[in-house]
N, CA, C, O and CB atoms as a CASP TS submission, in Angstrom:
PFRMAT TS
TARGET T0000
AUTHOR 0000-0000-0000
METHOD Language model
MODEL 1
PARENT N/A
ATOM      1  N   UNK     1       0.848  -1.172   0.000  1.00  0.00           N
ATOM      2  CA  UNK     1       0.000   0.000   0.000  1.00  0.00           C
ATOM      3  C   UNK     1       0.894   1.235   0.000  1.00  0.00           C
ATOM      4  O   UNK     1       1.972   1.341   0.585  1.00  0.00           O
ATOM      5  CB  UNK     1      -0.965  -0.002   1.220  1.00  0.00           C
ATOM      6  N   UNK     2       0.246   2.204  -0.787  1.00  0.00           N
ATOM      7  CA  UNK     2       1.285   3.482  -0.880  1.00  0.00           C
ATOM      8  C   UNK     2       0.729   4.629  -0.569  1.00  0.00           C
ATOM      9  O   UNK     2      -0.405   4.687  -1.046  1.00  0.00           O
ATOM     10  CB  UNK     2       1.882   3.747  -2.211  1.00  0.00           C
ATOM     11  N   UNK     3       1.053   5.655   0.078  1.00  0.00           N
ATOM     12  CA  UNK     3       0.369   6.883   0.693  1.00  0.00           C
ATOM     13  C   UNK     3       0.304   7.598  -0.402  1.00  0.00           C
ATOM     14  O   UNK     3       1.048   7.322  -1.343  1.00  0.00           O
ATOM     15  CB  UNK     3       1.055   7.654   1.873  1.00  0.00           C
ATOM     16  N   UNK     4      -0.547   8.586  -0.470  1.00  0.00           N
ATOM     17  CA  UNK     4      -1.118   9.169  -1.784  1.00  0.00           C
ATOM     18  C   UNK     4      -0.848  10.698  -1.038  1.00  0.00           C
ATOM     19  O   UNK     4      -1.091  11.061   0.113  1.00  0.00           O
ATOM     20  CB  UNK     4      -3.014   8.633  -2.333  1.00  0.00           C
ATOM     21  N   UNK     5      -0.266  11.397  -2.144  1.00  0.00           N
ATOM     22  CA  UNK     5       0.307  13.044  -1.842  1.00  0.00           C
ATOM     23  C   UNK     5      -1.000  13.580  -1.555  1.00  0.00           C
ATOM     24  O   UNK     5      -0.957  14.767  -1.878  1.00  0.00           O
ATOM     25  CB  UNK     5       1.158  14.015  -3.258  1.00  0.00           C
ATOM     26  N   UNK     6      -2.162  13.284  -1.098  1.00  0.00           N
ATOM     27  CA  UNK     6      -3.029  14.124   0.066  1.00  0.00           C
ATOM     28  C   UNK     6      -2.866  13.612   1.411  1.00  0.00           C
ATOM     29  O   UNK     6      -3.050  14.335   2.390  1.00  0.00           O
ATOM     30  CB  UNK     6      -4.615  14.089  -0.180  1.00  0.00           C
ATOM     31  N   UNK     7      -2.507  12.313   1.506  1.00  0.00           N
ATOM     32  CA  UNK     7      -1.752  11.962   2.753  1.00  0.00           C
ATOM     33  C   UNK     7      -0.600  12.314   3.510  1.00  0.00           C
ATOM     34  O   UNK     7      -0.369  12.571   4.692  1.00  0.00           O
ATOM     35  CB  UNK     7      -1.536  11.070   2.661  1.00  0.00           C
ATOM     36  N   UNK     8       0.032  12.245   2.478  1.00  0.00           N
ATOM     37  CA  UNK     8       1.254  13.012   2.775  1.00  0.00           C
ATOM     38  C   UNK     8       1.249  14.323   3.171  1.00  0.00           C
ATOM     39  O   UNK     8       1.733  14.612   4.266  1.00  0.00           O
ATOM     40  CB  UNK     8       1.999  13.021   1.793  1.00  0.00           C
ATOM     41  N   UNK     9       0.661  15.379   2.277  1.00  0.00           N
ATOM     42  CA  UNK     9       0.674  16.911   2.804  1.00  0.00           C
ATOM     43  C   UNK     9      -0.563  16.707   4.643  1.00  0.00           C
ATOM     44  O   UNK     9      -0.396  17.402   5.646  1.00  0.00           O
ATOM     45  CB  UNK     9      -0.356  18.284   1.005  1.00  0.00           C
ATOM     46  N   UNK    10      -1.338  15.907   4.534  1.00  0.00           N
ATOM     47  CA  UNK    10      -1.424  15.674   6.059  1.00  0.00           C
ATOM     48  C   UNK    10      -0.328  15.830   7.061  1.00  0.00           C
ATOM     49  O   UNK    10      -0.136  16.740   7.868  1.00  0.00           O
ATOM     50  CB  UNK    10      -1.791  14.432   6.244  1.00  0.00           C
ATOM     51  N   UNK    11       0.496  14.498   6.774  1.00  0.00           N
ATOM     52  CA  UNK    11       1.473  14.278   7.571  1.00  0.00           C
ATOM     53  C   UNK    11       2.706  15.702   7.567  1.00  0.00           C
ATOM     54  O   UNK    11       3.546  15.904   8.445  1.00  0.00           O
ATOM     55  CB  UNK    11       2.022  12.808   7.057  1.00  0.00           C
ATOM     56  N   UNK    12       2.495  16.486   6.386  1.00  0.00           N
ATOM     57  CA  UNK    12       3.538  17.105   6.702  1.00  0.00           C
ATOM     58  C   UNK    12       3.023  18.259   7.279  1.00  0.00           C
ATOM     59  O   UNK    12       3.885  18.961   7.808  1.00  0.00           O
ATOM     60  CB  UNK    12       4.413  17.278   5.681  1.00  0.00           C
ATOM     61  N   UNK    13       1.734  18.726   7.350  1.00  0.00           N
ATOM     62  CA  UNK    13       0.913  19.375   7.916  1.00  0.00           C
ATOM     63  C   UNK    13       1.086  19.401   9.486  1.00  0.00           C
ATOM     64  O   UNK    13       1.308  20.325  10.269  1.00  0.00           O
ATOM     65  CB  UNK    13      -0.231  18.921   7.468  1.00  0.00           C
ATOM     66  N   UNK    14       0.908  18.093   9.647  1.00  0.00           N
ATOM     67  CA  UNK    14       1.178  17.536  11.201  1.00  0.00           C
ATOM     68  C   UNK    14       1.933  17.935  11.694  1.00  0.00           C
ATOM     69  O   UNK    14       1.755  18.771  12.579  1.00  0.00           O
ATOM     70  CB  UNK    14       1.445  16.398  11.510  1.00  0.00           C
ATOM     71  N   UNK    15       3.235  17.458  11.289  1.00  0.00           N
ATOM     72  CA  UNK    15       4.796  17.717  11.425  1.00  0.00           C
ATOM     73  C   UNK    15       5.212  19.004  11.576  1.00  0.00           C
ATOM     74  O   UNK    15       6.269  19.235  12.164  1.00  0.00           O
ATOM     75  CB  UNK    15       5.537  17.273  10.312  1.00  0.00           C
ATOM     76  N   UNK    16       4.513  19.908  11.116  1.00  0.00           N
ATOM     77  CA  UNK    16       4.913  21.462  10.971  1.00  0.00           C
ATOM     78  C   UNK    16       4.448  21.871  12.163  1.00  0.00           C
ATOM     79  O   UNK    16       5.010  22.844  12.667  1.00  0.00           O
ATOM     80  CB  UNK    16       4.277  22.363   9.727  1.00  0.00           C
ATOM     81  N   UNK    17       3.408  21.278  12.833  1.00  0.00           N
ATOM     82  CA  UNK    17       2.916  21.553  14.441  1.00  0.00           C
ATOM     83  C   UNK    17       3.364  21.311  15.493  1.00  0.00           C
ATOM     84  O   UNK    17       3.327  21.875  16.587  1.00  0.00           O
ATOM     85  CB  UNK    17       1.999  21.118  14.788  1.00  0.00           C
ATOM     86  N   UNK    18       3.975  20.082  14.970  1.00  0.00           N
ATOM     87  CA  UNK    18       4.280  19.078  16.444  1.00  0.00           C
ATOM     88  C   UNK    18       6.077  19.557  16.485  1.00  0.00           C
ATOM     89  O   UNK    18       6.944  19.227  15.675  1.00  0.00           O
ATOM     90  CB  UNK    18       3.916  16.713  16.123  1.00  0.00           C
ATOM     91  N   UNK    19       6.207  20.354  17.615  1.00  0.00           N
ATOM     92  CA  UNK    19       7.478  20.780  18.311  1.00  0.00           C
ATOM     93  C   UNK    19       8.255  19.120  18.937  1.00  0.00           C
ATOM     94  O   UNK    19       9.357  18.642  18.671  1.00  0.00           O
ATOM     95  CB  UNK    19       6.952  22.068  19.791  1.00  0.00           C
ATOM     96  N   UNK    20       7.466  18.745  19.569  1.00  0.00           N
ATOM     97  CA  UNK    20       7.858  17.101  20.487  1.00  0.00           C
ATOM     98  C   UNK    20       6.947  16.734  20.223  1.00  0.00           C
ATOM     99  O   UNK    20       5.939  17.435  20.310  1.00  0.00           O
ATOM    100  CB  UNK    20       8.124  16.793  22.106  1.00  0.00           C
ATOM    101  N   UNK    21       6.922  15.561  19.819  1.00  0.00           N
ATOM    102  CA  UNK    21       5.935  14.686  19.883  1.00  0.00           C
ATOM    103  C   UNK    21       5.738  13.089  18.554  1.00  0.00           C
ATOM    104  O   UNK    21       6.873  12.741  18.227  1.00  0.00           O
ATOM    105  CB  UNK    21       4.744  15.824  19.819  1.00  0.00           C
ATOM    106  N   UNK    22       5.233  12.684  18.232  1.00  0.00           N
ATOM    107  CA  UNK    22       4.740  11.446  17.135  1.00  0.00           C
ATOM    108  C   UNK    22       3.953  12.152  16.227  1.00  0.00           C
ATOM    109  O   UNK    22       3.351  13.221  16.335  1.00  0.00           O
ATOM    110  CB  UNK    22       3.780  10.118  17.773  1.00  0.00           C
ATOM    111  N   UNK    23       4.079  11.289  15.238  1.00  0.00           N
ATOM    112  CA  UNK    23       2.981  11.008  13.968  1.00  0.00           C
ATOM    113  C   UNK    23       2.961   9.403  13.804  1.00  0.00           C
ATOM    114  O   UNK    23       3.791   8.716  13.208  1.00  0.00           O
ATOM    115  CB  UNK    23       3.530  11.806  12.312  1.00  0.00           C
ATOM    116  N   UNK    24       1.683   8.939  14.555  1.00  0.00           N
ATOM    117  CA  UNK    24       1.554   7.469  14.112  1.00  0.00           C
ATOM    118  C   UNK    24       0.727   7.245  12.731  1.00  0.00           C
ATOM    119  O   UNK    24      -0.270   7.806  12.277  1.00  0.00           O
ATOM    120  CB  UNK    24       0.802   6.645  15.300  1.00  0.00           C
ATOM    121  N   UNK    25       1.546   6.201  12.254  1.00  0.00           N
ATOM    122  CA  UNK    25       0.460   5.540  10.557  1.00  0.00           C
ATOM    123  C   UNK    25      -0.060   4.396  10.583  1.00  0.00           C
ATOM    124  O   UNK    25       0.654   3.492  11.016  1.00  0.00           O
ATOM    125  CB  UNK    25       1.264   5.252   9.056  1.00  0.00           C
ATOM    126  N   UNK    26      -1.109   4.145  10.246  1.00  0.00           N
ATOM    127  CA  UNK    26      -1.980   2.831  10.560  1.00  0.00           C
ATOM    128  C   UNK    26      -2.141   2.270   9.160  1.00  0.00           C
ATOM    129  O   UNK    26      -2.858   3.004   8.481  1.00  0.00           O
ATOM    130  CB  UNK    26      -3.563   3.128  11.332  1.00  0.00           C
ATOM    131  N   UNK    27      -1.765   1.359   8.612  1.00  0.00           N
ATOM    132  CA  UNK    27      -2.301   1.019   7.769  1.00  0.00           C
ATOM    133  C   UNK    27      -3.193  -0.623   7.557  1.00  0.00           C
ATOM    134  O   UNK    27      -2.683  -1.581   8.138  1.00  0.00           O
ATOM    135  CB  UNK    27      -1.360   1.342   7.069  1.00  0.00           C
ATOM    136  N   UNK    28      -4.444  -0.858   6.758  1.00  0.00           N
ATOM    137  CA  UNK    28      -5.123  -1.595   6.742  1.00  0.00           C
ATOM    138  C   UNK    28      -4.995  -2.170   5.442  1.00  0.00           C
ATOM    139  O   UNK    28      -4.549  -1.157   4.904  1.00  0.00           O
ATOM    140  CB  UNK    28      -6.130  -1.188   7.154  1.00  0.00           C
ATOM    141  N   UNK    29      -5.035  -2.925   4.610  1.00  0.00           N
ATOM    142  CA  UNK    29      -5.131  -3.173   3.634  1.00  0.00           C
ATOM    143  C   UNK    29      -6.101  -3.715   3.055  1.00  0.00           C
ATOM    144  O   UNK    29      -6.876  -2.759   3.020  1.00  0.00           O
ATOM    145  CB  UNK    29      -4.437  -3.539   3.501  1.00  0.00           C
ATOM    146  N   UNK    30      -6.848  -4.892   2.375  1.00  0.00           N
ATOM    147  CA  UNK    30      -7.508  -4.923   1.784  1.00  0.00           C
ATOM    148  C   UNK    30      -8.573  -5.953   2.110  1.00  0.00           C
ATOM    149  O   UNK    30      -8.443  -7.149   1.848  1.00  0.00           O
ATOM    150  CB  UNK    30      -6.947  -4.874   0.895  1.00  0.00           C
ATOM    151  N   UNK    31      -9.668  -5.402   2.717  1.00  0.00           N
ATOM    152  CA  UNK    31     -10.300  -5.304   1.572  1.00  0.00           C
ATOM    153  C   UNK    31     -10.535  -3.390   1.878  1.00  0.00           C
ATOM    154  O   UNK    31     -10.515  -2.677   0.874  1.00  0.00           O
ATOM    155  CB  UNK    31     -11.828  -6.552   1.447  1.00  0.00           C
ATOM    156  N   UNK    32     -10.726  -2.772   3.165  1.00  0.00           N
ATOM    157  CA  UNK    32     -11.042  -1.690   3.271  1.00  0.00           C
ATOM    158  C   UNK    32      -9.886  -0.882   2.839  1.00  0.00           C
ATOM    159  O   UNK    32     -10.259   0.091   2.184  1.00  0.00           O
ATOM    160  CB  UNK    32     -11.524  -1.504   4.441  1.00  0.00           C
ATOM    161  N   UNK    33      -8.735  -0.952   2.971  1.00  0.00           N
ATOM    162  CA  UNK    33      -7.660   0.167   2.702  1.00  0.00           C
ATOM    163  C   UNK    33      -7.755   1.033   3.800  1.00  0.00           C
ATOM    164  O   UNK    33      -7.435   2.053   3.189  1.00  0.00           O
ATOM    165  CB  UNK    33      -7.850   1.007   1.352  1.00  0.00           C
ATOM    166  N   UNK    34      -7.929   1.383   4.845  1.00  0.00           N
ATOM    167  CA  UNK    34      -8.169   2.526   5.466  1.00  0.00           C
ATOM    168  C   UNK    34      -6.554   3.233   6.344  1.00  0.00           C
ATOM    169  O   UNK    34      -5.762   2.652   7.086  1.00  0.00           O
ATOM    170  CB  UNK    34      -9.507   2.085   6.517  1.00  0.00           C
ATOM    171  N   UNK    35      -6.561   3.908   6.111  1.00  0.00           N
ATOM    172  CA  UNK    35      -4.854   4.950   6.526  1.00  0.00           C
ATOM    173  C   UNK    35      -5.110   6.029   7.646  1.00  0.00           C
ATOM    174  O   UNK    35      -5.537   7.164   7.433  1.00  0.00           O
ATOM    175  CB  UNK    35      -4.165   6.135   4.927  1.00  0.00           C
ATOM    176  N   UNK    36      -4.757   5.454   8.966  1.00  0.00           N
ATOM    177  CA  UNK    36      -5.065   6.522   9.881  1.00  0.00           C
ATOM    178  C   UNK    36      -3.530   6.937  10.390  1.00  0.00           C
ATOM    179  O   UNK    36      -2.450   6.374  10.571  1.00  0.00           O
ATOM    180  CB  UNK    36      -6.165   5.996  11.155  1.00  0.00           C
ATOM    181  N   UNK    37      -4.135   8.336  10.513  1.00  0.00           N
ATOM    182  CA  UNK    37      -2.812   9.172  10.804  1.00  0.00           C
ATOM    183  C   UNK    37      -3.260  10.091  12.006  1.00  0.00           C
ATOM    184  O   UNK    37      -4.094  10.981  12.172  1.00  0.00           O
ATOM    185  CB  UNK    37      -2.248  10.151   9.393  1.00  0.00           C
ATOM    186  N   UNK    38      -2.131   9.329  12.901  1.00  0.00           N
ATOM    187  CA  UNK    38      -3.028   9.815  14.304  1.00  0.00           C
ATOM    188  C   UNK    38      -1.266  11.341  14.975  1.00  0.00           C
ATOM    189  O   UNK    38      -0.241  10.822  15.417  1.00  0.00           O
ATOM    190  CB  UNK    38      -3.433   7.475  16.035  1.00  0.00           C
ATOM    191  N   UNK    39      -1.335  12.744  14.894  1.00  0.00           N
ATOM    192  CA  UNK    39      -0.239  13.186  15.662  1.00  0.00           C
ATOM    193  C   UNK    39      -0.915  13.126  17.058  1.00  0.00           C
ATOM    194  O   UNK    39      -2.117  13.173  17.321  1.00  0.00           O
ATOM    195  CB  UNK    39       0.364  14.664  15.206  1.00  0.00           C
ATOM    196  N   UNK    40       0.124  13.014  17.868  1.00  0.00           N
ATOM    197  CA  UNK    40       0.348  13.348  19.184  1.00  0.00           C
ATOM    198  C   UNK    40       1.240  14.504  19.163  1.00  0.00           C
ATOM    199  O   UNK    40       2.171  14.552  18.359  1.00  0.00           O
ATOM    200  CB  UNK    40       0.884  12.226  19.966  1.00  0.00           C
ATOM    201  N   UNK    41       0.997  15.488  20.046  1.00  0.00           N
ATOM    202  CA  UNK    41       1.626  16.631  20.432  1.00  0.00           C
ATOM    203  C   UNK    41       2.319  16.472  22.100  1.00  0.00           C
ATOM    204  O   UNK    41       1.459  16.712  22.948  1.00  0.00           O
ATOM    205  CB  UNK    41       0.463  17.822  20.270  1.00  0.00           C
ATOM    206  N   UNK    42       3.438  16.184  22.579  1.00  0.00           N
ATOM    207  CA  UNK    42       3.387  15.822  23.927  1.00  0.00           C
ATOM    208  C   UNK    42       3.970  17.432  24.796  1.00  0.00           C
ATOM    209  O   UNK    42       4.598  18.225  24.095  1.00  0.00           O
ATOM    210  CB  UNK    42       4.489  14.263  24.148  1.00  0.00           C
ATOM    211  N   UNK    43       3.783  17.692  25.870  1.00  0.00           N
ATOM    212  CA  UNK    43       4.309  18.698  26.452  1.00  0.00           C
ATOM    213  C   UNK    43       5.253  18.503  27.664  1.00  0.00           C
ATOM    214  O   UNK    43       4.907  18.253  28.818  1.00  0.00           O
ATOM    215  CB  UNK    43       3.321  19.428  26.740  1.00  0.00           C
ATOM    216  N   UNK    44       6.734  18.693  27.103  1.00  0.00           N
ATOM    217  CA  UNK    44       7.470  18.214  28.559  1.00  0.00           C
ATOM    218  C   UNK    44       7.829  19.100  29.090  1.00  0.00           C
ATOM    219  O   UNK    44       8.359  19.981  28.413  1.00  0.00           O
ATOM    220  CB  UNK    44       8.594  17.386  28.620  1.00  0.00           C
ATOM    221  N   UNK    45       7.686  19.300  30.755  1.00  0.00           N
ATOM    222  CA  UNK    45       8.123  20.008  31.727  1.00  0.00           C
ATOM    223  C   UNK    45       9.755  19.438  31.911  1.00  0.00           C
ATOM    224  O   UNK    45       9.984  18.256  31.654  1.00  0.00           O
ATOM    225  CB  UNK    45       7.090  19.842  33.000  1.00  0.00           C
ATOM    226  N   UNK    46      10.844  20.330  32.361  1.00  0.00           N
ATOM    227  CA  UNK    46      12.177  19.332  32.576  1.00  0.00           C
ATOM    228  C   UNK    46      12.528  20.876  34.016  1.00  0.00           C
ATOM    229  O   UNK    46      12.057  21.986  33.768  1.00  0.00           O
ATOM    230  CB  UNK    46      13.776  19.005  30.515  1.00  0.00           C
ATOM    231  N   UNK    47      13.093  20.723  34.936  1.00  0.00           N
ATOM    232  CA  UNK    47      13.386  21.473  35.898  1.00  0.00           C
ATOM    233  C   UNK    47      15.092  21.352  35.693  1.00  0.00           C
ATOM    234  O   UNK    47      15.781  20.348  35.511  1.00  0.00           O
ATOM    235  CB  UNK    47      12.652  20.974  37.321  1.00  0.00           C
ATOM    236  N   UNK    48      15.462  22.736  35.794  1.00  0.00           N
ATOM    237  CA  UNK    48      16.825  22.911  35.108  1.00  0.00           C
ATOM    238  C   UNK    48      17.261  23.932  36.559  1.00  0.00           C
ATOM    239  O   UNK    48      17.304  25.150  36.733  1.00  0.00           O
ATOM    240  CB  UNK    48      16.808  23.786  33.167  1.00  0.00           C
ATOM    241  N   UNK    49      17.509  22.885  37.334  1.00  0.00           N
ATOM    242  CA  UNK    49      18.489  23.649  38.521  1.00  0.00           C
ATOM    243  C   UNK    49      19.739  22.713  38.794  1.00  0.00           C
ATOM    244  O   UNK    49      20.100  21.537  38.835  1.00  0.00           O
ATOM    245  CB  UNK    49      17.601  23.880  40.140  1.00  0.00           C
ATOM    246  N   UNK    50      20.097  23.839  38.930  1.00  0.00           N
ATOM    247  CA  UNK    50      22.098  23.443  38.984  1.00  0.00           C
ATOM    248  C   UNK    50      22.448  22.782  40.078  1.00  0.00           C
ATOM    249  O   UNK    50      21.694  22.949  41.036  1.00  0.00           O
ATOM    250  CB  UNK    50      23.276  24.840  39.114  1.00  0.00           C
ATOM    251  N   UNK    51      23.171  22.227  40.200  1.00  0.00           N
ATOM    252  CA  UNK    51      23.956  21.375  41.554  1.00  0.00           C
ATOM    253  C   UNK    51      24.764  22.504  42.219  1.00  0.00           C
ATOM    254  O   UNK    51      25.424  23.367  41.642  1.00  0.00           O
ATOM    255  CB  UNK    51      25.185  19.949  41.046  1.00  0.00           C
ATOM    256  N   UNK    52      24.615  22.362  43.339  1.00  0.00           N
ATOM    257  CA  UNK    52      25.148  23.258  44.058  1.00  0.00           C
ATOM    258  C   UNK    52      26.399  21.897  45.036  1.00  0.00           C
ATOM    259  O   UNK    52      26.109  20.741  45.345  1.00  0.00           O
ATOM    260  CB  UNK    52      23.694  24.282  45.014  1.00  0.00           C
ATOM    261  N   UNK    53      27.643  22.589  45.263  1.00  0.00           N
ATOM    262  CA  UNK    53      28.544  21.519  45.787  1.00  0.00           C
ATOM    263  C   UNK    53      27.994  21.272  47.088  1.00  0.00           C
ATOM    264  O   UNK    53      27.127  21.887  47.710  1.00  0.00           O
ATOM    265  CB  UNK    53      30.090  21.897  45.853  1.00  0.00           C
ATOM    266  N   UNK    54      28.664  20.254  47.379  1.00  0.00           N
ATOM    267  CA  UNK    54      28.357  19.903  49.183  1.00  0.00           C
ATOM    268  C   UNK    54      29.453  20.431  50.249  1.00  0.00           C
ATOM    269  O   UNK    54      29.347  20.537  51.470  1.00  0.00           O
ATOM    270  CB  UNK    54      28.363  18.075  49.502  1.00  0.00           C
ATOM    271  N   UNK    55      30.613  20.747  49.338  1.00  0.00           N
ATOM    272  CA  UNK    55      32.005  20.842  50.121  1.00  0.00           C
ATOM    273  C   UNK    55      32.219  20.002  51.216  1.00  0.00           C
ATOM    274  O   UNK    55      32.788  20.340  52.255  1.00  0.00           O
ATOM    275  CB  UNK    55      32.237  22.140  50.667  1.00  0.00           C
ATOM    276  N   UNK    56      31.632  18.614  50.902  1.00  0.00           N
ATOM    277  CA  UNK    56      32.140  18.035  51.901  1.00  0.00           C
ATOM    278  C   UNK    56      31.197  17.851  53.272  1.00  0.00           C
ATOM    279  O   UNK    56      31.532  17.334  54.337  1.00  0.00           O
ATOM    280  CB  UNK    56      33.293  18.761  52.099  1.00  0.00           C
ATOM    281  N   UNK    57      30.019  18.392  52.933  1.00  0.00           N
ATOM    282  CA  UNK    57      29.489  18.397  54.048  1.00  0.00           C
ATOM    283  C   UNK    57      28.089  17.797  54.005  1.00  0.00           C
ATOM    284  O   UNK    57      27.344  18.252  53.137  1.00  0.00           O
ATOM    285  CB  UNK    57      29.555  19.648  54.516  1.00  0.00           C
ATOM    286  N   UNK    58      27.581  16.770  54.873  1.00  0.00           N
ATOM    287  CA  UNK    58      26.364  15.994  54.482  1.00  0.00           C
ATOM    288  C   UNK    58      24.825  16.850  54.832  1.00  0.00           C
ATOM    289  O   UNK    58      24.388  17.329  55.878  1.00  0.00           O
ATOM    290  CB  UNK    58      26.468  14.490  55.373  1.00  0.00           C
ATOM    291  N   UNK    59      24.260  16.777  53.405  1.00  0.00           N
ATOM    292  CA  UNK    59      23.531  17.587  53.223  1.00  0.00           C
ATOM    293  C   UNK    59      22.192  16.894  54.218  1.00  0.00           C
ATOM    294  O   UNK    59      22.234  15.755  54.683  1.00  0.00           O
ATOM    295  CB  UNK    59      23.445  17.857  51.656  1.00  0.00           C
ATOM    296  N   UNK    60      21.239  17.695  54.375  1.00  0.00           N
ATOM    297  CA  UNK    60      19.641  17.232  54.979  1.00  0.00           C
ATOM    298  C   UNK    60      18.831  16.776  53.678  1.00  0.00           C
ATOM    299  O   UNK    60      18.622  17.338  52.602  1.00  0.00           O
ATOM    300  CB  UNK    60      18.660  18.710  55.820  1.00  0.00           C
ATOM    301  N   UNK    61      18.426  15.424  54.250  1.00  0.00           N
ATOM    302  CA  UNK    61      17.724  15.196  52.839  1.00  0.00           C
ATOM    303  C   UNK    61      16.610  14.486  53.435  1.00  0.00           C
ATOM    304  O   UNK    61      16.766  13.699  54.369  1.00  0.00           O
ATOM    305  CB  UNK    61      18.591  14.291  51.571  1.00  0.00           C
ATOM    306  N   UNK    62      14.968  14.872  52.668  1.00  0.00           N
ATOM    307  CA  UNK    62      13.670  14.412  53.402  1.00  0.00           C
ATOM    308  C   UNK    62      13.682  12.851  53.061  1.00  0.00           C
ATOM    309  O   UNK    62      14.411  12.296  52.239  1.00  0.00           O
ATOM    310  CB  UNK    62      12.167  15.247  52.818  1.00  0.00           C
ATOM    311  N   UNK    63      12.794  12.320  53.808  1.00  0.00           N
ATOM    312  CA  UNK    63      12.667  10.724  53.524  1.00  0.00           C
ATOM    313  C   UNK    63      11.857  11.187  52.897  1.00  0.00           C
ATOM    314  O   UNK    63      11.338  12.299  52.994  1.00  0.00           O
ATOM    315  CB  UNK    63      12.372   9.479  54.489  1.00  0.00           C
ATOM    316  N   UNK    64      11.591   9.994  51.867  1.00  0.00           N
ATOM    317  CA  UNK    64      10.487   9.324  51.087  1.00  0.00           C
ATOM    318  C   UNK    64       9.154   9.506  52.037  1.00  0.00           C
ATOM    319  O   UNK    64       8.094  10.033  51.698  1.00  0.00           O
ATOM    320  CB  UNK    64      10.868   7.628  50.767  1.00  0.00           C
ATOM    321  N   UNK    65       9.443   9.001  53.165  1.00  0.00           N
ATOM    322  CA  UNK    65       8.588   8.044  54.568  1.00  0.00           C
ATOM    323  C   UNK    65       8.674   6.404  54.323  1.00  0.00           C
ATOM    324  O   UNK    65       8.459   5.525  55.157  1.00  0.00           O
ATOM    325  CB  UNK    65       6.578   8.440  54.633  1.00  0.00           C
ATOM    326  N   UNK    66       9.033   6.264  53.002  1.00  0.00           N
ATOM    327  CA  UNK    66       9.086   4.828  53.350  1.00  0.00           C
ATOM    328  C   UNK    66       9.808   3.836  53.971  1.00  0.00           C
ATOM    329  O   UNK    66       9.609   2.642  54.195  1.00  0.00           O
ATOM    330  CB  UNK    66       9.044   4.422  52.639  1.00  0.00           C
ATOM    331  N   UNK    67      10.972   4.861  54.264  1.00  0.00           N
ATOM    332  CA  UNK    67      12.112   3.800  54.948  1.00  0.00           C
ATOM    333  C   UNK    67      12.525   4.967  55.434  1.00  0.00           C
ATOM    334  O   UNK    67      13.486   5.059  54.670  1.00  0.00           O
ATOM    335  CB  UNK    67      13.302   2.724  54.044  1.00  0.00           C
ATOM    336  N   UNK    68      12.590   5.920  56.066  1.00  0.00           N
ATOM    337  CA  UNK    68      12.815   7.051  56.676  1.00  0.00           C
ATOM    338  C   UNK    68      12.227   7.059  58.835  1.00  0.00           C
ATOM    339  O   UNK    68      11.291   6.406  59.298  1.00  0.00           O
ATOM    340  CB  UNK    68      11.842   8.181  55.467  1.00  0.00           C
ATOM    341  N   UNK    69      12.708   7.540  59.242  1.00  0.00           N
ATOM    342  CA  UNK    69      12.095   7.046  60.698  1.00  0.00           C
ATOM    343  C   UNK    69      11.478   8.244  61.130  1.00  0.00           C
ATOM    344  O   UNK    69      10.891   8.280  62.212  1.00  0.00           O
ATOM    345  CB  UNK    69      13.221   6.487  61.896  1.00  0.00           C
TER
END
């Protein structure tokens, strides 16, 4: 089965949106043929703080509670 250039300008349609994320392709073949083109757009948070040294010195750190007293 071969994607047909209205499929395609979909997908590249898609692609022009999606910063992070997928473009999944489904294909079915015959007897229906059916071509699903599903994007996902995902949104990642990432926290960008620096390490600060310890110099050596043992820092306070919270338990979990799960093994913490």
């Amino acid at each position: 089965m071969e994607l047909t250039n209205e499929q395609l300008e979909v997908i590249r349609d898609a692609s022009r949106e999606i910063e992070f994320g997928r473009i999944t392709i489904n294909l079915t073949g015959a007897p229906s043929y059916v071509v699903d083109i599903v994007p996902e757009k995902h949104i990642r948070f990432q926290r960008h703080k620096k390490a600060e040294p310890t110099l050596g010195r043992p820092q306070d750190r919270r338990s979990s509670g799960r093994y913490g007293s």
